[in-house]
C-alpha positions as CSV (number, residue, x, y, z in Angstrom):
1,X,0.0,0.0,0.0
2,X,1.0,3.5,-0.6
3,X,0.0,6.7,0.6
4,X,0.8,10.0,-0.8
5,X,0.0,12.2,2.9
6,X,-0.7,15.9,2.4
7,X,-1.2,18.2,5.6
8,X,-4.2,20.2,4.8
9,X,-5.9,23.5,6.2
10,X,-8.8,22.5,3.9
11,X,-9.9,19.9,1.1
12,X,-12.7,18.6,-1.1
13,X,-13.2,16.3,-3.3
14,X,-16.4,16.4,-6.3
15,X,-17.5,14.1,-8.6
16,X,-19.5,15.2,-11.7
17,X,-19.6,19.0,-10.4
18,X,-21.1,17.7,-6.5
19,X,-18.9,17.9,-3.6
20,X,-18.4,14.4,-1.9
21,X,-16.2,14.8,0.7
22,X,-14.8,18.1,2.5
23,X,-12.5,18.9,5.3
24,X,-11.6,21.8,7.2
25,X,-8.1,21.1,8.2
26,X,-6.3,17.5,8.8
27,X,-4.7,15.0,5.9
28,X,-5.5,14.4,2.2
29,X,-4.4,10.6,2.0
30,X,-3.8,9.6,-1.5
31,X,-4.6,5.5,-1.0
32,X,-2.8,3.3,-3.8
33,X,-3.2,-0.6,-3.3
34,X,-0.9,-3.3,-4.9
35,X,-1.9,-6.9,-5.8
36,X,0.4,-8.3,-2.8
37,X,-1.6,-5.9,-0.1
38,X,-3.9,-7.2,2.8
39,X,-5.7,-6.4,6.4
40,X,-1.7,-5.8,7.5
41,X,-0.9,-3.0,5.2
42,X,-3.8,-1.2,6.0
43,X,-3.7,-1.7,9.9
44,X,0.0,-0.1,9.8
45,X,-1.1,2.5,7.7
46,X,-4.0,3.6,9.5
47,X,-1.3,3.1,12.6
48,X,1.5,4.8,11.4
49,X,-0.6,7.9,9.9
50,X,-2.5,8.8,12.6
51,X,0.0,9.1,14.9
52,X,2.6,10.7,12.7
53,X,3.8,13.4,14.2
54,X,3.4,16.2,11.3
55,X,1.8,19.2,12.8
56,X,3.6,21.6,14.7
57,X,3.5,22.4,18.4
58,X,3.8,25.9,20.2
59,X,7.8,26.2,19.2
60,X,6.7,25.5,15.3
61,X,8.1,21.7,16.1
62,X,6.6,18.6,14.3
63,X,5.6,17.2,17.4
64,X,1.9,16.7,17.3
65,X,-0.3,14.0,15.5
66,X,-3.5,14.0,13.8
67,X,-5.0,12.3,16.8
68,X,-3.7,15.3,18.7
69,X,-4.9,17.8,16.6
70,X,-8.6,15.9,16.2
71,X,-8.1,16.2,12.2
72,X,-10.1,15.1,9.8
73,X,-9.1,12.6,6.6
74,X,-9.7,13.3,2.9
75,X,-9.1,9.7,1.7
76,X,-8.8,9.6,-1.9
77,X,-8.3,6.3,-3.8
78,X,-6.0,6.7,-6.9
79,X,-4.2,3.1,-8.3
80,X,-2.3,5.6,-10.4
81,X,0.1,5.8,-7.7
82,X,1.1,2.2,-8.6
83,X,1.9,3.6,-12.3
84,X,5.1,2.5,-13.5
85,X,7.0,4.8,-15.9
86,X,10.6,3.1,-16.3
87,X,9.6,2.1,-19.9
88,X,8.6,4.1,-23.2
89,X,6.1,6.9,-22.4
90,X,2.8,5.7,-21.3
91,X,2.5,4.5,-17.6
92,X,2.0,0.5,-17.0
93,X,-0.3,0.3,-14.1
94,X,0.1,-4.0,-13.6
95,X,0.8,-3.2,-10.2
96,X,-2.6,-1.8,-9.2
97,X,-5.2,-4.4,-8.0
98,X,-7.9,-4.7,-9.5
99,X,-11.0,-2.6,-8.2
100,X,-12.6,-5.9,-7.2
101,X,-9.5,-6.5,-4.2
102,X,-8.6,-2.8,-3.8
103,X,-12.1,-1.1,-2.9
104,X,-12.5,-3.8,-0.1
105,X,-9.2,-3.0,1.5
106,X,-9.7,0.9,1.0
107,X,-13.1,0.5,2.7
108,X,-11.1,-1.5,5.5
109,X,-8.6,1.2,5.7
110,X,-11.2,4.2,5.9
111,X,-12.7,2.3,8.5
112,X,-10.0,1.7,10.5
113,X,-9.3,5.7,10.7
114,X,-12.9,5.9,11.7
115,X,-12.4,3.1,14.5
116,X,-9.4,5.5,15.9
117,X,-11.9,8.3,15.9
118,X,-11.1,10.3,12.9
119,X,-13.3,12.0,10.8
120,X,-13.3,10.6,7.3
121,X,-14.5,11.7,4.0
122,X,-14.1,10.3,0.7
123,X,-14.6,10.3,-3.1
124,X,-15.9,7.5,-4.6
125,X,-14.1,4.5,-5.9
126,X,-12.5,4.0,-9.4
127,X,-14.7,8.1,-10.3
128,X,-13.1,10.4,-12.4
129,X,-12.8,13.2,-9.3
130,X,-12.0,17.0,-9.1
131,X,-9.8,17.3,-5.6
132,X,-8.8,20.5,-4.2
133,X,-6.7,21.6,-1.4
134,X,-4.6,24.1,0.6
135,X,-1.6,22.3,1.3
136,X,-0.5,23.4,4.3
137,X,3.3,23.9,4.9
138,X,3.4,22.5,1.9
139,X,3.9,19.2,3.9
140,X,3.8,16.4,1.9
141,X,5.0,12.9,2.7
142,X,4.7,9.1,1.3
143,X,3.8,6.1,3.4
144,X,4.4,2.3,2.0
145,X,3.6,-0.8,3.8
């Protein structure tokens, strides 16, 4: 699994011109999932991302967590995170599983966030989506399983 993380001071995501998901300030979670992924990958990544200490304290310090800061998420499933480009000039995306194994697990994953008491919001699955944020920082970081 891999996660592009981007702290946000606000975000929203629209499908066919209607918002879907919106956040006022907390993580826009870019959610690519690989053939090999399971339950695991996205237990550590809901672990390791909300308690990764990206948001500053009172001295301007990375010291607090989204937990901390009771964000929100903006999970955003995109399998073109799993593009590869080493060869000729279109991206091969064999890597991505198929939306019949990956929506399960990025349900699982959202869920998970939810079950540590995060706020989540989403776009919808395998849509062609507008997403818009204030990236705040910029801070932006990747997570892999």
């Amino acid at each position: 699994m891999r996660v592009v993380v981007q702290r946000s001071k606000e975000a929203e995501v629209s499908v066919e011109g209607k918002v879907k998901g919106k956040i006022t300030h907390g993580l826009v979670l870019l959610v690519g999932i690989t053939h090999e992924d399971g339950e695991k990958d996205a237990q550590y990544i809901a672990d390791k991302i909300a308690n990764l200490r990206i948001f500053e304290d009172e001295e301007g310090k990375m010291n607090h967590s989204l937990l901390d800061r009771k964000g929100e998420i903006l999970s955003i499933s995109q399998f073109t995170l799993y593009g590869d480009t080493k060869k000729g000039r279109r991206p091969n995306f064999m890597n991505a599983a198929k939306p019949e194994a990956a929506e399960p697990l990025y349900d699982k994953l959202n869920e998970l966030f939810k079950q540590k008491g995060i706020a989540v919001e989403t776009g919808v699955f395998g849509a062609m989506m507008d997403v818009s944020l204030t990236n705040d920082g910029p801070v932006t970081l990747i997570v892999e399983s």
